[in-house]
PAPATI-940437 format. One record per residue (C-alpha): residue in one letter; x, y, z. Coordinates in nm, 2 decimals. Layout:
+----+--------+--------+--------+
: aa :   east :  north :     up :
+----+--------+--------+--------+
:  A :      X :      Y :      Z :
...
+----+--------+--------+--------+
END
This chain:
+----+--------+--------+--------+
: aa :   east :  north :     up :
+----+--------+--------+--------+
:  X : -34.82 :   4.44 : -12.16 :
:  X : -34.62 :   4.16 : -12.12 :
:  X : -34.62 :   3.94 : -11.78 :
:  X : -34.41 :   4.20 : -11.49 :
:  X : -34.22 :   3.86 : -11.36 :
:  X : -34.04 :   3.86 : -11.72 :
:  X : -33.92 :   4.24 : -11.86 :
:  X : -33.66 :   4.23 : -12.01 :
:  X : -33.45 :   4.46 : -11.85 :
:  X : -33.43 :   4.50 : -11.48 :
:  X : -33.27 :   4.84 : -11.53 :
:  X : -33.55 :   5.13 : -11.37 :
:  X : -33.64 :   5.40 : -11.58 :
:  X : -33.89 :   5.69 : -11.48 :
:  X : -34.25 :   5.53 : -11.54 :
:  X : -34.14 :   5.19 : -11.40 :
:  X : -34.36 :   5.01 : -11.16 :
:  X : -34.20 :   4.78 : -10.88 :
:  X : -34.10 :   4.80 : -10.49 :
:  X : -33.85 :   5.08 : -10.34 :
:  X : -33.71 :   4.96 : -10.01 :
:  X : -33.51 :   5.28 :  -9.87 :
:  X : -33.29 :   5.32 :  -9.55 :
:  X : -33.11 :   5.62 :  -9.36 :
:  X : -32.77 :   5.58 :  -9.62 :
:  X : -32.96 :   5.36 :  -9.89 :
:  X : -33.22 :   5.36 : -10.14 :
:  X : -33.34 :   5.10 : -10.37 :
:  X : -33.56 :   5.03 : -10.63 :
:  X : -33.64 :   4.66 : -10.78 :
:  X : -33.86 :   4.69 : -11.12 :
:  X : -34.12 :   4.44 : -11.19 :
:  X : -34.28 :   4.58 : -11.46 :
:  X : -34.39 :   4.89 : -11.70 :
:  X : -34.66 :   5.04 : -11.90 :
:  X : -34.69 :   5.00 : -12.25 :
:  X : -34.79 :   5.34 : -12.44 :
:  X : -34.94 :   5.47 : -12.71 :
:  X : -34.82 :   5.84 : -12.70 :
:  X : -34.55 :   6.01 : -12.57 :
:  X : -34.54 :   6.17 : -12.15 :
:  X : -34.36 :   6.50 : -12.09 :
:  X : -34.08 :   6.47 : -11.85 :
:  X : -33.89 :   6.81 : -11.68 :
:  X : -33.55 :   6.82 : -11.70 :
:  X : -33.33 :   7.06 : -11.43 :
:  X : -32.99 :   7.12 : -11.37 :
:  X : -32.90 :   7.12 : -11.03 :
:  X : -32.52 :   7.18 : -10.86 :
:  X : -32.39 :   6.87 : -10.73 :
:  X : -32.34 :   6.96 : -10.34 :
:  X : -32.43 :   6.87 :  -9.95 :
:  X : -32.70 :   6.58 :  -9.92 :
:  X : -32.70 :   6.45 : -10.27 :
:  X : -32.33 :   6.47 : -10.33 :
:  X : -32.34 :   6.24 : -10.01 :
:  X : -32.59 :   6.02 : -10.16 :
:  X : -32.39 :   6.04 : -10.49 :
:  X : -32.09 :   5.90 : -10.33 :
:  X : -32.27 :   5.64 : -10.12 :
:  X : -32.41 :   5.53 : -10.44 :
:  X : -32.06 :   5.52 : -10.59 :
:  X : -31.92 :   5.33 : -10.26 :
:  X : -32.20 :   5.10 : -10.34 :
:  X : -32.08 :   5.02 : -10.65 :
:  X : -31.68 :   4.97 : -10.54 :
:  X : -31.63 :   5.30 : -10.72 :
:  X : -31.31 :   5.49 : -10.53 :
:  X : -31.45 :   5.82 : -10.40 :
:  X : -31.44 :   6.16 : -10.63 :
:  X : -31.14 :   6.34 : -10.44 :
:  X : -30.92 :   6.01 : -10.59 :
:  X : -31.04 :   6.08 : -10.91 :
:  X : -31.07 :   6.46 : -10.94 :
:  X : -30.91 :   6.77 : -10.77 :
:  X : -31.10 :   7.02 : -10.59 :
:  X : -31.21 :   7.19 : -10.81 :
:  X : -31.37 :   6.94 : -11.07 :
:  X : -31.55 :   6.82 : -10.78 :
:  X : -31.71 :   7.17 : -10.76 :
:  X : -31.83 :   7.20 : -11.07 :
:  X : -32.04 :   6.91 : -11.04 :
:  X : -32.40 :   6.85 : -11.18 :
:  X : -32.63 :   6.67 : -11.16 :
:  X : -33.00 :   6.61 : -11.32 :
:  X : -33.34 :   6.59 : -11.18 :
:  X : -33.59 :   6.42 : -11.44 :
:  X : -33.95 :   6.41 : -11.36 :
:  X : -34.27 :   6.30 : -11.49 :
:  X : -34.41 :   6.61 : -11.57 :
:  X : -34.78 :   6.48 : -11.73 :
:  X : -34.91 :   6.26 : -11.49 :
:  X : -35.26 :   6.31 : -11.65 :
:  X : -35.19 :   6.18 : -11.93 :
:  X : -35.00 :   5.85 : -11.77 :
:  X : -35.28 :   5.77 : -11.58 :
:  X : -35.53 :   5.78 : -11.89 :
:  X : -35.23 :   5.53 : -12.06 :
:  X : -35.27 :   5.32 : -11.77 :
:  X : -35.63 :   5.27 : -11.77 :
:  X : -35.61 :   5.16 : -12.15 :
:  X : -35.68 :   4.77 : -12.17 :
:  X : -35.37 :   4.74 : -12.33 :
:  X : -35.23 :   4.77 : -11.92 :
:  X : -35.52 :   4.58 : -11.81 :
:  X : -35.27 :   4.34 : -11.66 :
:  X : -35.02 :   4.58 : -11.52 :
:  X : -35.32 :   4.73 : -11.32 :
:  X : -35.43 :   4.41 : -11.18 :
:  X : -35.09 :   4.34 : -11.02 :
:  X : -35.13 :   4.72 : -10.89 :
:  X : -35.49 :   4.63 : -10.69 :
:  X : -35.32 :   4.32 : -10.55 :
:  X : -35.01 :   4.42 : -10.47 :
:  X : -35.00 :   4.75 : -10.25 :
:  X : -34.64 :   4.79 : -10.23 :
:  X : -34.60 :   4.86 : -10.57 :
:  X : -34.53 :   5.21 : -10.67 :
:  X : -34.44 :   5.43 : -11.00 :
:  X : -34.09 :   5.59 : -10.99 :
:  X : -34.18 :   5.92 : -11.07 :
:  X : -33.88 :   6.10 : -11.02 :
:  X : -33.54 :   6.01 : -11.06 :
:  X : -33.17 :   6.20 : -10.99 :
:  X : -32.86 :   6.11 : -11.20 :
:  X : -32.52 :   6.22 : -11.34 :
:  X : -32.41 :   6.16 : -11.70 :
:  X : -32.09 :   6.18 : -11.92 :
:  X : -31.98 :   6.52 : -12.03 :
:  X : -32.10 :   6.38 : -12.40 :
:  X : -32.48 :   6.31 : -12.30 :
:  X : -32.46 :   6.66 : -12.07 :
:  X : -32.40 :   6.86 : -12.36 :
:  X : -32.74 :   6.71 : -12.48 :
:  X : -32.96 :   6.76 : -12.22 :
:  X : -32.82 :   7.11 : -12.16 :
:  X : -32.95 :   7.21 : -12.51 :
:  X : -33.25 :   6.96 : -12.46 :
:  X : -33.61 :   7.19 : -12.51 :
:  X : -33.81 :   6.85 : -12.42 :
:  X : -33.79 :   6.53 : -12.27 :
:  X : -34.04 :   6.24 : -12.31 :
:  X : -34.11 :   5.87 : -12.24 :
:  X : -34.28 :   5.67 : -12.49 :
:  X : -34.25 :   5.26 : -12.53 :
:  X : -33.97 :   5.17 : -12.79 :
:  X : -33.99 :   4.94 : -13.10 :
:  X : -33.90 :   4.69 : -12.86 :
:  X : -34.19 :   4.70 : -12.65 :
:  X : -34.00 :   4.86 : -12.37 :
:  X : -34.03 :   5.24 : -12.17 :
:  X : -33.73 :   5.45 : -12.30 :
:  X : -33.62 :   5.82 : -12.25 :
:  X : -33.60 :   6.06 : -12.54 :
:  X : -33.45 :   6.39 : -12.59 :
:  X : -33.72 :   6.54 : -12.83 :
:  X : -33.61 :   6.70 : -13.21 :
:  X : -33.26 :   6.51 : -13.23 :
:  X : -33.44 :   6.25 : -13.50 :
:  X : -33.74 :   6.21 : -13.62 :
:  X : -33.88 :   6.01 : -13.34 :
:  X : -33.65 :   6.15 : -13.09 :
:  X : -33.31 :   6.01 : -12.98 :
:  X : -33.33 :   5.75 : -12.72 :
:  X : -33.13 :   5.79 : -12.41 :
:  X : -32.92 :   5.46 : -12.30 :
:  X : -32.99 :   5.38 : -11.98 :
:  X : -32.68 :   5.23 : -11.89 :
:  X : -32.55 :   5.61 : -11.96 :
:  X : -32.75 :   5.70 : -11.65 :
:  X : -32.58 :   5.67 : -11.28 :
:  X : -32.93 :   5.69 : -11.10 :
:  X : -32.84 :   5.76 : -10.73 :
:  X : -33.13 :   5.86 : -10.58 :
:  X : -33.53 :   5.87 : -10.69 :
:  X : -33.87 :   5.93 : -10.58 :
:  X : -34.16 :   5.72 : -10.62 :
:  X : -34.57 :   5.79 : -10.62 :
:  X : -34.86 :   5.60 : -10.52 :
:  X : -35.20 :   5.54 : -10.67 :
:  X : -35.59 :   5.66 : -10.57 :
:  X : -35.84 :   5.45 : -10.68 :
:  X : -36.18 :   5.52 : -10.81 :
:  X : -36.48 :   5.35 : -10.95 :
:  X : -36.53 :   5.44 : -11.34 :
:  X : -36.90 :   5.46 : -11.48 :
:  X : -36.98 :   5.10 : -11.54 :
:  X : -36.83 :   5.07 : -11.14 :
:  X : -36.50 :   4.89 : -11.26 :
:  X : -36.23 :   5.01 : -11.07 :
:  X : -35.98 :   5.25 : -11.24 :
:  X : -35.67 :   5.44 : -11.12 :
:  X : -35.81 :   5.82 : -11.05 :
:  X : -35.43 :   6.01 : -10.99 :
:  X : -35.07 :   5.94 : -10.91 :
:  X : -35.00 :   6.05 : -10.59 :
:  X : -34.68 :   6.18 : -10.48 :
:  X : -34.53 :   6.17 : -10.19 :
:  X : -34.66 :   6.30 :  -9.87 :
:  X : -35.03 :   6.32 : -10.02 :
:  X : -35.33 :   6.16 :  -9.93 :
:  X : -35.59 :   6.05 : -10.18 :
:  X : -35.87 :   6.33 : -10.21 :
:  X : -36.23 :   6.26 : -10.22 :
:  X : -36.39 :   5.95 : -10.27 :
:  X : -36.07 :   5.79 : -10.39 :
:  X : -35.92 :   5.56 : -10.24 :
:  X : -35.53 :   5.40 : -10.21 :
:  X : -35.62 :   5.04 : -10.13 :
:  X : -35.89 :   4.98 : -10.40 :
:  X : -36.05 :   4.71 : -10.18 :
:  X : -36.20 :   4.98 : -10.02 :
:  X : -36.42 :   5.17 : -10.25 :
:  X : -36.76 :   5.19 : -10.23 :
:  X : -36.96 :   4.91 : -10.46 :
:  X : -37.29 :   4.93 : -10.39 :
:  X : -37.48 :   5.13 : -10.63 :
:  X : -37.63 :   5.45 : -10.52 :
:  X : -37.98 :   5.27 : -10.57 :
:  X : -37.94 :   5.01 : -10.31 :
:  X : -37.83 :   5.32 : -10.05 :
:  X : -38.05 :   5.40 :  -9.78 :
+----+--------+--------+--------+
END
């Protein structure tokens, strides 16, 4: 895992770690970092109609970007056939396990210090008509780190290895982020026990700020 102050791309993709800052018209994401795995993590794919609050939040995004509004650029009627596509993490199990590996042993130190920092879990966007066509016949979506050492989306069965998505062929307008619940492992070293999405508290003995589990060992308890 290389140092989170110097990825190389600042672009988010789902599975990035940094700090989402979000307002009533505006939500932002700043990446500082990734995990580095070692198998691939099922992500859900749904098609969704374009309409109400997230065509709003579509067009602020748009606006945001000094993009002219969709009614200058399509009729009616194109704008009512709109889709768009909600990509989730679907194996969250199986990223946690990643992110105990040593190989993230650094990545999970920034996460103890730093409690602001969250996974981006969820994220919604609109493609070209070319990349649509692939998702709609899509069976499977997965993440898995790259030849470059970076997190990238794959449609599954398109290559061998899957065909890589381009980010910069994804208008992300809106995402959701998770936290983290911490645990103690065996040996007592602390490990991430779940993701948490939102609106969830952290069951059990777990813990979100990790400073707060229990360390003394059950022999030293009166």
């Amino acid at each position: 895992m290389r140092q989170m102050q110097k990825v190389q791309s600042q672009v988010p993709v789902l599975g990035s770690i940094g700090k989402h800052q979000s307002s009533l018209f505006k939500k932002s994401f700043q990446k500082t970092g990734e995990p580095e795995l070692d198998r691939p993590i099922s992500v859900t794919i749904e098609t969704v109609p374009l309409s109400g609050k997230m065509k709003a939040r579509y067009e602020k995004y748009r606006e945001h970007l000094g993009l002219p509004p969709l009614a200058v650029t399509m009729d009616s009627t194109q704008i009512n056939k709109l889709l768009y596509y909600n990509l989730k993490i679907s194996n969250l199990v199986h990223l946690v396990e990643e992110l105990n590996q040593q190989k993230n042993a650094a990545l999970k130190e920034y996460l103890q210090e730093d409690m602001e920092l969250v996974l981006l879990s969820s994220m919604s966007v609109v493609v070209d008509q070319t990349l649509s066509q692939e998702l709609d016949k899509a069976e499977k979506l997965y993440l898995n780190t790259d030849s470059d050492g970076d997190l990238s989306l794959y449609i599954e069965g398109s290559a061998p290895n899957g065909k890589a998505i381009k980010q910069s062929s994804l208008e992300i307008f809106d995402f959701q982020r998770a936290n983290f619940c911490w645990k103690l492992d065996k040996r007592g070293r602390t490990a991430i026990a779940q993701i948490l999405i939102d609106g969830t508290t952290c069951p059990g003995s777990t813990k979100a700020n990790p400073k707060k589990l229990n360390r003394t060992p059950d022999y030293l308890k009166l």
